[in-house]
N, CA, C and O atoms as a Tripos MOL2 file, in Angstrom:
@<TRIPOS>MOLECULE
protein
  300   299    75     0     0
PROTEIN
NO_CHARGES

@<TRIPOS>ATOM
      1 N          95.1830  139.8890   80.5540 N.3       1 UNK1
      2 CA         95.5710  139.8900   81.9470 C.3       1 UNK1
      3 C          94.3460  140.2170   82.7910 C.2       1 UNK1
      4 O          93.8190  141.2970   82.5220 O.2       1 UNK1
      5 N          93.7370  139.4190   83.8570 N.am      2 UNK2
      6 CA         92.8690  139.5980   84.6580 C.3       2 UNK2
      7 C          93.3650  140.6250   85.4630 C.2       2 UNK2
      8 O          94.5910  140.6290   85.5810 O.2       2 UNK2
      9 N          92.5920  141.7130   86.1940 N.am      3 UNK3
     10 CA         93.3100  142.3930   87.2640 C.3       3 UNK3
     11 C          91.6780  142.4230   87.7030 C.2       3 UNK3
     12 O          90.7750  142.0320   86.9640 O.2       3 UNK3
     13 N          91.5040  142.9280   88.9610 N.am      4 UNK4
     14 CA         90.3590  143.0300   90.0290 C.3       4 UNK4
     15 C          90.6080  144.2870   90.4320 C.2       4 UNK4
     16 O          91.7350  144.7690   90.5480 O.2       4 UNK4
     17 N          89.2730  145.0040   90.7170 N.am      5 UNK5
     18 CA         89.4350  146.5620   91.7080 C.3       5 UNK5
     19 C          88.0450  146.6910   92.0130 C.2       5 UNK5
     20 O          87.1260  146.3460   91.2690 O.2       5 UNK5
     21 N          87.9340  147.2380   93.2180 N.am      6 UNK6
     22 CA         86.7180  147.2630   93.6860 C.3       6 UNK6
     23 C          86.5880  149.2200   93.6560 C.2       6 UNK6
     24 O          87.1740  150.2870   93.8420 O.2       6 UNK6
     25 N          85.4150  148.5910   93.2920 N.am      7 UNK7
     26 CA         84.5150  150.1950   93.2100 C.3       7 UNK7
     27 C          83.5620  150.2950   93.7650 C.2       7 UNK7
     28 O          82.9020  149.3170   94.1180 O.2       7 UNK7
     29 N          83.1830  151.6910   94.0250 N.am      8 UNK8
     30 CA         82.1590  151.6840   95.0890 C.3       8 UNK8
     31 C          80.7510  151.8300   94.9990 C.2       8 UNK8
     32 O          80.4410  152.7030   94.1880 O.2       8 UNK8
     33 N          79.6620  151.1970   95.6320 N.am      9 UNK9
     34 CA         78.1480  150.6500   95.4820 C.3       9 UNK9
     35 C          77.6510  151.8970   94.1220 C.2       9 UNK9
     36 O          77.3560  151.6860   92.9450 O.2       9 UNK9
     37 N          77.7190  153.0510   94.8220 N.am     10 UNK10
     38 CA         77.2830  153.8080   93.2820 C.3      10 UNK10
     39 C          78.1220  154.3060   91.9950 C.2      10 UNK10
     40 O          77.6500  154.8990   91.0250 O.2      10 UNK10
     41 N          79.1680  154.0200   92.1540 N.am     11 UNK11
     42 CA         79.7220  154.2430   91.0210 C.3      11 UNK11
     43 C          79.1120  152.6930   90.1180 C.2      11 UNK11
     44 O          78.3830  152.8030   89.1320 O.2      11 UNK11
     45 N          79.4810  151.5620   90.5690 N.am     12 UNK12
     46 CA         78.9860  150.2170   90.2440 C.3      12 UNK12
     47 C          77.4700  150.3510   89.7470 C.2      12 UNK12
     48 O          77.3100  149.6490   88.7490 O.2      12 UNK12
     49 N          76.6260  150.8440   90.0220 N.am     13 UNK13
     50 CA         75.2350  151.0780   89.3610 C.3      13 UNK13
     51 C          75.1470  151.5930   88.4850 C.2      13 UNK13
     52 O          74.1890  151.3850   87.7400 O.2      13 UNK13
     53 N          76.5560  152.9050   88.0590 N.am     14 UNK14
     54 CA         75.9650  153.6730   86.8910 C.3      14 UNK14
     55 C          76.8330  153.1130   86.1930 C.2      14 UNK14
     56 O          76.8920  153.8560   85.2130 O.2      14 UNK14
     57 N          77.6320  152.2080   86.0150 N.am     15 UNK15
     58 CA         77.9370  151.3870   85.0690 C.3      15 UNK15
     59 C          77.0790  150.3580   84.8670 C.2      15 UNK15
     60 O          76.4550  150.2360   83.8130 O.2      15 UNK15
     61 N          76.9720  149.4640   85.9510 N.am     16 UNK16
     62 CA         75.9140  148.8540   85.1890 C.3      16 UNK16
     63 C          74.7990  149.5080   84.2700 C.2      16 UNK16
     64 O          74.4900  149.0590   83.1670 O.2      16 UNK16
     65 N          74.1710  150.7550   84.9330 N.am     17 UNK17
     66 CA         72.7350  151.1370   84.1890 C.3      17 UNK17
     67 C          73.3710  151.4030   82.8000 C.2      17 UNK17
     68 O          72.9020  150.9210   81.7690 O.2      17 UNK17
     69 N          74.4040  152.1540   82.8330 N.am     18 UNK18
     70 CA         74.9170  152.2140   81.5060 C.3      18 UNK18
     71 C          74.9850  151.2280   80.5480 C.2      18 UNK18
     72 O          74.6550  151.2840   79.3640 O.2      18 UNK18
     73 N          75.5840  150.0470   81.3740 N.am     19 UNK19
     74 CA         76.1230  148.8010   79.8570 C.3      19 UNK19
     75 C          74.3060  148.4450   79.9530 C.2      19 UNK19
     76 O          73.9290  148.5890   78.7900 O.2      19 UNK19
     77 N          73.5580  148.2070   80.4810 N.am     20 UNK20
     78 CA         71.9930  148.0710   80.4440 C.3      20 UNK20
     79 C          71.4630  148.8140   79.4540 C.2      20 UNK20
     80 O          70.9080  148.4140   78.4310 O.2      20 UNK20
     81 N          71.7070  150.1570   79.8890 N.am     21 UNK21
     82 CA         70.9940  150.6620   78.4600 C.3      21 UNK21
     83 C          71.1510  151.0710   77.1740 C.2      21 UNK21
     84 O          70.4050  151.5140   76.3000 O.2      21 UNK21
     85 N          72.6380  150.7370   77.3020 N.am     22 UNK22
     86 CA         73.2740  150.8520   75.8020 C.3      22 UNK22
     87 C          73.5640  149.4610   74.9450 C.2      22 UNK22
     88 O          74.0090  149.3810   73.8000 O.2      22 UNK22
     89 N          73.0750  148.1040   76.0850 N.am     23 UNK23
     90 CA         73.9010  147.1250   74.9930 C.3      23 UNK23
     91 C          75.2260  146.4230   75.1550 C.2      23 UNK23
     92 O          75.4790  145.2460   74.8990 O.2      23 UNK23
     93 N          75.9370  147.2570   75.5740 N.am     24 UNK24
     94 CA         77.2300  147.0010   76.1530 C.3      24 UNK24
     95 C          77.9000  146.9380   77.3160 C.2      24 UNK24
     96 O          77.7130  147.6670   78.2900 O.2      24 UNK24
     97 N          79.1490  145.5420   77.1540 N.am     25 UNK25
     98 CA         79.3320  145.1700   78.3200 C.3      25 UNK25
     99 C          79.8030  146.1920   79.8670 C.2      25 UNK25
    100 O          80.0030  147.3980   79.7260 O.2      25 UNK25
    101 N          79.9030  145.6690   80.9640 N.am     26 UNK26
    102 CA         80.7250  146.3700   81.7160 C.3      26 UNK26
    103 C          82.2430  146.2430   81.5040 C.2      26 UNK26
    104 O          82.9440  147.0200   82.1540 O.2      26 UNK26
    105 N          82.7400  145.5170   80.8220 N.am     27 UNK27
    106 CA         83.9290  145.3420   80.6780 C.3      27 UNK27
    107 C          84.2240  146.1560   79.8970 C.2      27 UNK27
    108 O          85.2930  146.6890   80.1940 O.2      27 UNK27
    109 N          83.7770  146.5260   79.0070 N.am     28 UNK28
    110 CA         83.6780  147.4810   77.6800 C.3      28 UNK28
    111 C          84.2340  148.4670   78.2220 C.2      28 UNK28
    112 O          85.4000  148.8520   78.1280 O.2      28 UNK28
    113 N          83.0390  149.0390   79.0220 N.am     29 UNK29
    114 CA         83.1880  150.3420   79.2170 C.3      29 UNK29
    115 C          84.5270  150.3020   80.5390 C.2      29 UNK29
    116 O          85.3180  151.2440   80.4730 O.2      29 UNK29
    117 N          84.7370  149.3740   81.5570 N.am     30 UNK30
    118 CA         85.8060  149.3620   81.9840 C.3      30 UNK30
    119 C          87.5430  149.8850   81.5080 C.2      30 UNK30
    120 O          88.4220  150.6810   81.8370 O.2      30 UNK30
    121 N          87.3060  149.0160   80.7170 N.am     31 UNK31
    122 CA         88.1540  148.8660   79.1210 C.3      31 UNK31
    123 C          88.4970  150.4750   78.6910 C.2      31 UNK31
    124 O          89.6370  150.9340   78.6190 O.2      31 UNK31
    125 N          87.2480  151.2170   78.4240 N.am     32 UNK32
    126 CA         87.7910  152.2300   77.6510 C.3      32 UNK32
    127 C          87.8820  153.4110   78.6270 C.2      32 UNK32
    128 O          88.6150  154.3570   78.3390 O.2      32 UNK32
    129 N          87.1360  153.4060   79.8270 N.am     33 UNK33
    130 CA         87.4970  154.1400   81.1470 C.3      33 UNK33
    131 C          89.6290  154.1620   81.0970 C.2      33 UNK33
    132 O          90.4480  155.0620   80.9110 O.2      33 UNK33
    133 N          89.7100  153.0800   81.2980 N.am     34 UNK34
    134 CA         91.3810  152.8700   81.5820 C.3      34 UNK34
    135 C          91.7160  153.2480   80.6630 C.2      34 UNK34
    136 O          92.7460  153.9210   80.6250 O.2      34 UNK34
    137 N          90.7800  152.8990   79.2150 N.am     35 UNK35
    138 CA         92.5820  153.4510   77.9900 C.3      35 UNK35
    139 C          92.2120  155.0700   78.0500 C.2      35 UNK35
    140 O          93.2490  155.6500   77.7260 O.2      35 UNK35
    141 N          91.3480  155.8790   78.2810 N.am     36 UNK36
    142 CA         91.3960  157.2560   78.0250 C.3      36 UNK36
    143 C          91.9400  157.9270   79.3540 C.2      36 UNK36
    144 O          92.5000  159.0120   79.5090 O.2      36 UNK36
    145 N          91.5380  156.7590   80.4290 N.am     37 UNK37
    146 CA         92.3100  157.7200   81.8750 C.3      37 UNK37
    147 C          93.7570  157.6130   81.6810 C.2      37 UNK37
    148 O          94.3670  158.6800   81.7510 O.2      37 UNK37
    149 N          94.5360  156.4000   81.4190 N.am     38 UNK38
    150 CA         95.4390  155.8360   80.8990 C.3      38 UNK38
    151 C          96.1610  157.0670   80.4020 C.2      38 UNK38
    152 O          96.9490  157.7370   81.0690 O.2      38 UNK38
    153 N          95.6900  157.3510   78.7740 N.am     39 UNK39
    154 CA         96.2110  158.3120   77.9660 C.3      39 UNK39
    155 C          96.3020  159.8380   78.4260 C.2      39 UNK39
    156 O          97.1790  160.5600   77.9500 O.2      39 UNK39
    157 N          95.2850  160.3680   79.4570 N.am     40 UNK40
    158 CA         95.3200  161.5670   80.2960 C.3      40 UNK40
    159 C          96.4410  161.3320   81.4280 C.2      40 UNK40
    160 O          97.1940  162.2780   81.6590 O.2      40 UNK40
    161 N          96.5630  160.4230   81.9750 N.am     41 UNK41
    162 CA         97.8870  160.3900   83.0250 C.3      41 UNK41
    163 C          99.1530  160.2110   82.6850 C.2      41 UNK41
    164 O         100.1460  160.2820   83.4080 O.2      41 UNK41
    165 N          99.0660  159.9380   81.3690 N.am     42 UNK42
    166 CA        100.5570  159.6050   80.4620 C.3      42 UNK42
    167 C         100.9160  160.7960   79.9470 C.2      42 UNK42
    168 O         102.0680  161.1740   79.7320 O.2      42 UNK42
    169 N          99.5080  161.6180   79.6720 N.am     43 UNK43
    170 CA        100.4670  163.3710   79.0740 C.3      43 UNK43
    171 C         100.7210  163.8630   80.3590 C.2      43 UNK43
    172 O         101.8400  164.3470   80.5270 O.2      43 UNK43
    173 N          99.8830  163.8520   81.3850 N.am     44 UNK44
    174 CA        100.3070  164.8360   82.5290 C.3      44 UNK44
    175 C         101.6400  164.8920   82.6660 C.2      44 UNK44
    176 O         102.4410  165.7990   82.4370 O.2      44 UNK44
    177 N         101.8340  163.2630   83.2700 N.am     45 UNK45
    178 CA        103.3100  163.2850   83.8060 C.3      45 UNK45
    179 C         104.4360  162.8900   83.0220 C.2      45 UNK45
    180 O         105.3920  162.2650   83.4800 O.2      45 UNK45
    181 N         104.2850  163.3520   81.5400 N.am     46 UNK46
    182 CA        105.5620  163.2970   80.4890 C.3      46 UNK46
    183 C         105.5590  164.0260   80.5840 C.2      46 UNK46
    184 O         106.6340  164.4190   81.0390 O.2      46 UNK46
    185 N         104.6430  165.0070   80.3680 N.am     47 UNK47
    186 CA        105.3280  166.6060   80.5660 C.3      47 UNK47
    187 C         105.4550  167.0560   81.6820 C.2      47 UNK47
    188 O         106.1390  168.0760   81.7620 O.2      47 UNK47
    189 N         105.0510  166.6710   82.5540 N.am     48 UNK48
    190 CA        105.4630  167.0400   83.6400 C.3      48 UNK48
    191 C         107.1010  166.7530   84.1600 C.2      48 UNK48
    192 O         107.7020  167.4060   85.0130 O.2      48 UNK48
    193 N         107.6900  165.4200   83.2740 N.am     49 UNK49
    194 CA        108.9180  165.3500   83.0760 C.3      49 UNK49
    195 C         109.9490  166.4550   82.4100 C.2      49 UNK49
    196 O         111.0970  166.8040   82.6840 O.2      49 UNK49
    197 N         108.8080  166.9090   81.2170 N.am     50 UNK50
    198 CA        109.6410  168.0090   79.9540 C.3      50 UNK50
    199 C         109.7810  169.4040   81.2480 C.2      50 UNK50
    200 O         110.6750  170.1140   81.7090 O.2      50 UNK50
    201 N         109.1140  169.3190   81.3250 N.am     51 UNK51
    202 CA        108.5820  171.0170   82.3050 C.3      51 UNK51
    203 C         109.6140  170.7210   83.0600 C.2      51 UNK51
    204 O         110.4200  171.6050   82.7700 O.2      51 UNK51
    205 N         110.3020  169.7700   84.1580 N.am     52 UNK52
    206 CA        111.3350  169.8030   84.9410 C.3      52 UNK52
    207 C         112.4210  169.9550   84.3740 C.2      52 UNK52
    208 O         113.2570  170.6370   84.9670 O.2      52 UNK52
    209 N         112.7620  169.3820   83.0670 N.am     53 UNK53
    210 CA        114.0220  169.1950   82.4700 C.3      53 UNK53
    211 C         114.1830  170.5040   81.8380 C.2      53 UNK53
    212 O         115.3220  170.9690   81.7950 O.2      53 UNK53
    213 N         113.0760  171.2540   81.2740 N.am     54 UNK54
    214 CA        113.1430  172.9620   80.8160 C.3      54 UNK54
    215 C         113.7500  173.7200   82.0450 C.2      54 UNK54
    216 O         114.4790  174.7100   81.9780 O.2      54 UNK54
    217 N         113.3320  173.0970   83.1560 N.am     55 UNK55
    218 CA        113.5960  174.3090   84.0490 C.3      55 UNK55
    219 C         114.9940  174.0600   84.3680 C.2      55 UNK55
    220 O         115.8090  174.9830   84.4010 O.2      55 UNK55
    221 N         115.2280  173.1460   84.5460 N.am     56 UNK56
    222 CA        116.5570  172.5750   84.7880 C.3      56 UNK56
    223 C         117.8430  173.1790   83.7420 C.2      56 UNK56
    224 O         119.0390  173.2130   84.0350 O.2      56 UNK56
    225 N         117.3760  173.5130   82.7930 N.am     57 UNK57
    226 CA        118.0920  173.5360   81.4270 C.3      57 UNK57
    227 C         118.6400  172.1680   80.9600 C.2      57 UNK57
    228 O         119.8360  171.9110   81.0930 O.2      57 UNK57
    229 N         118.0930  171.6120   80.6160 N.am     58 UNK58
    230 CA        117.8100  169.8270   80.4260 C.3      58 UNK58
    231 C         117.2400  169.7140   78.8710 C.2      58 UNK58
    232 O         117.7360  168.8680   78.1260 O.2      58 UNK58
    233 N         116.1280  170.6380   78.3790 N.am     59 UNK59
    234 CA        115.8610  170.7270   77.5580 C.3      59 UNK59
    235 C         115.3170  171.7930   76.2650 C.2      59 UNK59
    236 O         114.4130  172.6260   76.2000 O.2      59 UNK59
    237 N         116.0360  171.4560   75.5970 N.am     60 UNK60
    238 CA        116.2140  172.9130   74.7270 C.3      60 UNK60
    239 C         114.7910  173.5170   74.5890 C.2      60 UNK60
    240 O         113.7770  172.8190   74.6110 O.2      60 UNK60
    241 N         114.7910  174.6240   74.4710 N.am     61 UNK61
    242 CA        113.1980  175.3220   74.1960 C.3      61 UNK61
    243 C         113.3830  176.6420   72.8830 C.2      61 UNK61
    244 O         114.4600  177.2120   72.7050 O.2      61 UNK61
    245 N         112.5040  176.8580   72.3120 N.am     62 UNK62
    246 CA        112.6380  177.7660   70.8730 C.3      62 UNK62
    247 C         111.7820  179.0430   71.5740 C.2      62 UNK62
    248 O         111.3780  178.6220   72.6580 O.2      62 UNK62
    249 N         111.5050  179.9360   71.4460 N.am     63 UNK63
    250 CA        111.3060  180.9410   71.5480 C.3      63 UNK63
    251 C         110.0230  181.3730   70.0350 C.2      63 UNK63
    252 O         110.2270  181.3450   68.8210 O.2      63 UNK63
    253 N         108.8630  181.7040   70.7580 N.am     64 UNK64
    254 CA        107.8460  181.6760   69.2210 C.3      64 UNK64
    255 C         108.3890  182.6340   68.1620 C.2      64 UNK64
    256 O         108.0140  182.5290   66.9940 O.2      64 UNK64
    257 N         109.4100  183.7230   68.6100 N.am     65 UNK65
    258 CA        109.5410  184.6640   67.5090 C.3      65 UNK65
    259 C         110.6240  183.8240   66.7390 C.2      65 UNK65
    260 O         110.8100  184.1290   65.5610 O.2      65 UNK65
    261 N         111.3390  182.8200   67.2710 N.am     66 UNK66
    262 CA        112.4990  182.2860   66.5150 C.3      66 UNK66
    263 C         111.2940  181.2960   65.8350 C.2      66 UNK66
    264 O         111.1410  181.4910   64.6290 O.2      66 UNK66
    265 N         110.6740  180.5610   66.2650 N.am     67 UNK67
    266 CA        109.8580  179.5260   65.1830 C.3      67 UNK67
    267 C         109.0530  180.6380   64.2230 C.2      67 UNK67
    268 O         109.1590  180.1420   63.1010 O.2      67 UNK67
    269 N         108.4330  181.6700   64.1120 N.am     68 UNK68
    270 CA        107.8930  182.1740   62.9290 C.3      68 UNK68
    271 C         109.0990  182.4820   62.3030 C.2      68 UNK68
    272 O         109.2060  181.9610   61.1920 O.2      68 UNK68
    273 N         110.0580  183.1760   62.6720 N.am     69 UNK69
    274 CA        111.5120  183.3700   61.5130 C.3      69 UNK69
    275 C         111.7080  182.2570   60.5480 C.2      69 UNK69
    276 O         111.8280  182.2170   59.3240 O.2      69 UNK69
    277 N         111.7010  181.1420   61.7280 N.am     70 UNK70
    278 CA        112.0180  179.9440   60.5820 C.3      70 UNK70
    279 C         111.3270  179.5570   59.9830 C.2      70 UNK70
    280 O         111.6270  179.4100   58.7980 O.2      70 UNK70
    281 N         109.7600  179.0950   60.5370 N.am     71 UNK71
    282 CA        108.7340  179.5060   59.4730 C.3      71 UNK71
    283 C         108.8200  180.4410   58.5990 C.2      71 UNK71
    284 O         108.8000  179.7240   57.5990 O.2      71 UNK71
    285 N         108.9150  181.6750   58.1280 N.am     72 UNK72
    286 CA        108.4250  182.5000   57.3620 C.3      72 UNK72
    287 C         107.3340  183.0190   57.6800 C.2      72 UNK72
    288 O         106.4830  183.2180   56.8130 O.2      72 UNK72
    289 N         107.1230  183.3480   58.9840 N.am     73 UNK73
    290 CA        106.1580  184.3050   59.4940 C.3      73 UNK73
    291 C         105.7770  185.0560   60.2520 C.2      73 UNK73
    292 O         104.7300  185.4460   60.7680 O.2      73 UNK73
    293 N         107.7220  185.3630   60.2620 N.am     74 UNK74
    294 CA        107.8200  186.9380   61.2970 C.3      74 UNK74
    295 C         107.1380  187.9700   59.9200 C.2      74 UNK74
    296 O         107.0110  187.8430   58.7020 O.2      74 UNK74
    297 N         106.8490  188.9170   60.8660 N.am     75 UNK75
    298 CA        106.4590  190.6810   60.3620 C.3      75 UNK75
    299 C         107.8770  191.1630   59.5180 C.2      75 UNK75
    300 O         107.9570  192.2960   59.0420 O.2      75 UNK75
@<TRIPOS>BOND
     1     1     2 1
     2     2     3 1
     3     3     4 2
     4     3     5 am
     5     5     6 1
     6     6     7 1
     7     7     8 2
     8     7     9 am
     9     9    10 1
    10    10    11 1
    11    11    12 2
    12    11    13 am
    13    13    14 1
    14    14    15 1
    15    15    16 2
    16    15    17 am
    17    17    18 1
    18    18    19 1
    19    19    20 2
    20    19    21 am
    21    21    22 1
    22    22    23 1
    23    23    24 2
    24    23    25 am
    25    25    26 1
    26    26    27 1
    27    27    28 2
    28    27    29 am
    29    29    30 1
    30    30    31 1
    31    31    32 2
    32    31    33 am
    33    33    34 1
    34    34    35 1
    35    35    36 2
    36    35    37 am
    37    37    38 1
    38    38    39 1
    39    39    40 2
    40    39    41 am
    41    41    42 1
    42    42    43 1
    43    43    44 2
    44    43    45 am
    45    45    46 1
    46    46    47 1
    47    47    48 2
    48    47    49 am
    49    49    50 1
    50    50    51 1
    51    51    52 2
    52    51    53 am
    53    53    54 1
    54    54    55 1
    55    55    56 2
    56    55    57 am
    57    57    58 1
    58    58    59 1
    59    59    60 2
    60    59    61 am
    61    61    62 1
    62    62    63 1
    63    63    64 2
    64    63    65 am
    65    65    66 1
    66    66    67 1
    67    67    68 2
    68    67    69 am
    69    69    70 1
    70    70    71 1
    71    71    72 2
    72    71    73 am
    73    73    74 1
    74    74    75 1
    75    75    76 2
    76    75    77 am
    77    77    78 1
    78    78    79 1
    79    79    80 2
    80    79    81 am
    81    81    82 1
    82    82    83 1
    83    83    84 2
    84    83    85 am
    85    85    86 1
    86    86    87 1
    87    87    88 2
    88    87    89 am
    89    89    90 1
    90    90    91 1
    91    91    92 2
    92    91    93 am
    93    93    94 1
    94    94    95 1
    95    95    96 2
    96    95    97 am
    97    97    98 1
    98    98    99 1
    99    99   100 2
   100    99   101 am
   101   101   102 1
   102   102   103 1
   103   103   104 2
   104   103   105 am
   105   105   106 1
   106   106   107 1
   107   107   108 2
   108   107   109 am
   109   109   110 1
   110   110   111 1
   111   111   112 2
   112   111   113 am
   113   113   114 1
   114   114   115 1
   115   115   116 2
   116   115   117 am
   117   117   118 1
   118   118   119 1
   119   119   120 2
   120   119   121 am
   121   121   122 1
   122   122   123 1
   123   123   124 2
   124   123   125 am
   125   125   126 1
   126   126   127 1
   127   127   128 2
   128   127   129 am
   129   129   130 1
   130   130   131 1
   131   131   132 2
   132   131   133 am
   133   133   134 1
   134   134   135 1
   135   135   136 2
   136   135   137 am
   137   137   138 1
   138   138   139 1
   139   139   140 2
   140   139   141 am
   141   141   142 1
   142   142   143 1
   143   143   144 2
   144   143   145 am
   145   145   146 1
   146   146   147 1
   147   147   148 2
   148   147   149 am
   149   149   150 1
   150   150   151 1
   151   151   152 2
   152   151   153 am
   153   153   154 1
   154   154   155 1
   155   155   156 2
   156   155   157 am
   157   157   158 1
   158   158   159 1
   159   159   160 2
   160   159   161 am
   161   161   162 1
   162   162   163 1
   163   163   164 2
   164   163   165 am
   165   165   166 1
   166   166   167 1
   167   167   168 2
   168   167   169 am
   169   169   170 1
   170   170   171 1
   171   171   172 2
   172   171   173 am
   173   173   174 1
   174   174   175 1
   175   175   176 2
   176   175   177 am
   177   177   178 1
   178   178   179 1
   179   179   180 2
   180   179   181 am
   181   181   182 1
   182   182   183 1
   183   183   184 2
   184   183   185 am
   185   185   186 1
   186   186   187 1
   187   187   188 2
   188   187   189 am
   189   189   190 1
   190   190   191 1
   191   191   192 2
   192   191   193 am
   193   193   194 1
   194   194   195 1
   195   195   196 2
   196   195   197 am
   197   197   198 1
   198   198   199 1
   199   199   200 2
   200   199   201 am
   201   201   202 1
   202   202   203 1
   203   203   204 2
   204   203   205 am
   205   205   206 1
   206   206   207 1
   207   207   208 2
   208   207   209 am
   209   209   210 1
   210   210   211 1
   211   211   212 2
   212   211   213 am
   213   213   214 1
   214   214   215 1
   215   215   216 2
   216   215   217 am
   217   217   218 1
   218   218   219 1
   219   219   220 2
   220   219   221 am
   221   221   222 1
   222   222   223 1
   223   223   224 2
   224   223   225 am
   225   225   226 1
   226   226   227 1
   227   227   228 2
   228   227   229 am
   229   229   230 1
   230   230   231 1
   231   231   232 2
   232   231   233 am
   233   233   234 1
   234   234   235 1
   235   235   236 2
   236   235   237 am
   237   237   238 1
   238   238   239 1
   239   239   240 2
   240   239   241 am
   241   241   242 1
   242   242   243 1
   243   243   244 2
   244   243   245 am
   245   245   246 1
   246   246   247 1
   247   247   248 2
   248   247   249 am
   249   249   250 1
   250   250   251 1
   251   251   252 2
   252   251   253 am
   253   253   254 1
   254   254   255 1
   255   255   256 2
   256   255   257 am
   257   257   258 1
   258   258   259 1
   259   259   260 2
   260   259   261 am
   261   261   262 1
   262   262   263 1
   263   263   264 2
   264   263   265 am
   265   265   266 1
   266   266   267 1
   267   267   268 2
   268   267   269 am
   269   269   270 1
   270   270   271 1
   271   271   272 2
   272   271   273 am
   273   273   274 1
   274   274   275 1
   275   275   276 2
   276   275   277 am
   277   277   278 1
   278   278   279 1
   279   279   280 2
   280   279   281 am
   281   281   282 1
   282   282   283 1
   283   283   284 2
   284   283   285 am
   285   285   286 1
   286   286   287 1
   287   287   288 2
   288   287   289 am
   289   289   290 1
   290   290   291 1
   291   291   292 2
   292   291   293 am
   293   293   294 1
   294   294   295 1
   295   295   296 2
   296   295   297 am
   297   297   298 1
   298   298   299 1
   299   299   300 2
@<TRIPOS>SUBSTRUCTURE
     1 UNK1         2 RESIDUE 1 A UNK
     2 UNK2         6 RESIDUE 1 A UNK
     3 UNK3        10 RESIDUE 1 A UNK
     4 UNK4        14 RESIDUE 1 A UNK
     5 UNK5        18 RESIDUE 1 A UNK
     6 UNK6        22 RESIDUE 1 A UNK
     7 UNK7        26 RESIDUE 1 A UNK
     8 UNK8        30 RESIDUE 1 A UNK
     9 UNK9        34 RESIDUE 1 A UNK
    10 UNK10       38 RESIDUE 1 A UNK
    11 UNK11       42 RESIDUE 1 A UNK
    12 UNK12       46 RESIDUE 1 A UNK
    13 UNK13       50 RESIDUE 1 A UNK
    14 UNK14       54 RESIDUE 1 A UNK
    15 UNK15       58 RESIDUE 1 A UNK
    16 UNK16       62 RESIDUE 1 A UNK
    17 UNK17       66 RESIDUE 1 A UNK
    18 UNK18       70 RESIDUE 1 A UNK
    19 UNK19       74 RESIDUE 1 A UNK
    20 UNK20       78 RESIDUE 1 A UNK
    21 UNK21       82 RESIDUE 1 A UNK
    22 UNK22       86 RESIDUE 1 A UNK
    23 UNK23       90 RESIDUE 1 A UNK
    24 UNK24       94 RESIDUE 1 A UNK
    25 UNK25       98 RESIDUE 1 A UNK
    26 UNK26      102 RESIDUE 1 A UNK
    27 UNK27      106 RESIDUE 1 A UNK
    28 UNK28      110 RESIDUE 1 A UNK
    29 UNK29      114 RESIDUE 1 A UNK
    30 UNK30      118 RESIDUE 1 A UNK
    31 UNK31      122 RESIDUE 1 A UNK
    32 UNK32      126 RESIDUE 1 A UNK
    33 UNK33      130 RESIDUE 1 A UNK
    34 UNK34      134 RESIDUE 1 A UNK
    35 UNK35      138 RESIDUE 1 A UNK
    36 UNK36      142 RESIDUE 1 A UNK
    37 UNK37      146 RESIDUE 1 A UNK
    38 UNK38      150 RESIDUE 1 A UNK
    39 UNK39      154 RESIDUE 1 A UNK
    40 UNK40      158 RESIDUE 1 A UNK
    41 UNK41      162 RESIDUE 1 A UNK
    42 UNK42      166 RESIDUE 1 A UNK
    43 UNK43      170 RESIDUE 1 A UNK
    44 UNK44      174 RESIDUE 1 A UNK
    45 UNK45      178 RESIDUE 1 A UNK
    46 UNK46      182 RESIDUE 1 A UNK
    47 UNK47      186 RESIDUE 1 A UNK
    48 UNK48      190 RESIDUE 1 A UNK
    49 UNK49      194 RESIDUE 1 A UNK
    50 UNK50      198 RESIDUE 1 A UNK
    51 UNK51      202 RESIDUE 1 A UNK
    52 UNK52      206 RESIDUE 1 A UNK
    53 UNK53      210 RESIDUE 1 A UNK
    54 UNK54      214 RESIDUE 1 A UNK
    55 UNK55      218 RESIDUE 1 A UNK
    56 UNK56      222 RESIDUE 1 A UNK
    57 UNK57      226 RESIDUE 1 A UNK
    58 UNK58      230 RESIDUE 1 A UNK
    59 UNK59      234 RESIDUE 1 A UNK
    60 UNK60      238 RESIDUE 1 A UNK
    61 UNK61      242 RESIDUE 1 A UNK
    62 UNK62      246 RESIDUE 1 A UNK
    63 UNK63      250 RESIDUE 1 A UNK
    64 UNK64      254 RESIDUE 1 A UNK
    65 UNK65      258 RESIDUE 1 A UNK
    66 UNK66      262 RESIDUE 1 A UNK
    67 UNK67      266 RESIDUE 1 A UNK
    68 UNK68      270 RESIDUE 1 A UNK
    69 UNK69      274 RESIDUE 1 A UNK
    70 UNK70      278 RESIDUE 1 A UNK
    71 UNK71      282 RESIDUE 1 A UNK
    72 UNK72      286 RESIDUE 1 A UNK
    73 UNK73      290 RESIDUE 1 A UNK
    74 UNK74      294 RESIDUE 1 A UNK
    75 UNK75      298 RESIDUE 1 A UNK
């Protein structure tokens, strides 16, 4: 899928200087800019979903002394 976005005069240079001095394309690094910003904005706001639904009582939550019990690693 083609998509277009304009960026601005110096951000655009240090990508270029980058794919320049490493070899690699600007698309490349475009590319992996989005999948890691991508993957940082996808935890924020899932949990940022969980965190509403906790508060809400929406979603169950354990208590750490109940997970070591069930572990086997209360005192």
């Amino acid at each position: 899928m083609a998509t277009s976005i304009r960026i601005a005069p110096d951000i655009e240079k240090r990508l270029e200087d980058l794919a320049a001095r490493t070899g690699r394309t600007k698309a490349y690094y475009l590319r992996e800019l989005i999948r890691s910003g991508l993957d940082d904005v996808e935890d924020y706001y899932l949990a940022a979903d969980v965190l509403e639904r906790v508060r809400k009582g929406e979603e169950p939550v354990t208590s750490l002394s109940d997970v070591e019990r069930k572990l086997g690693l209360a005192d």
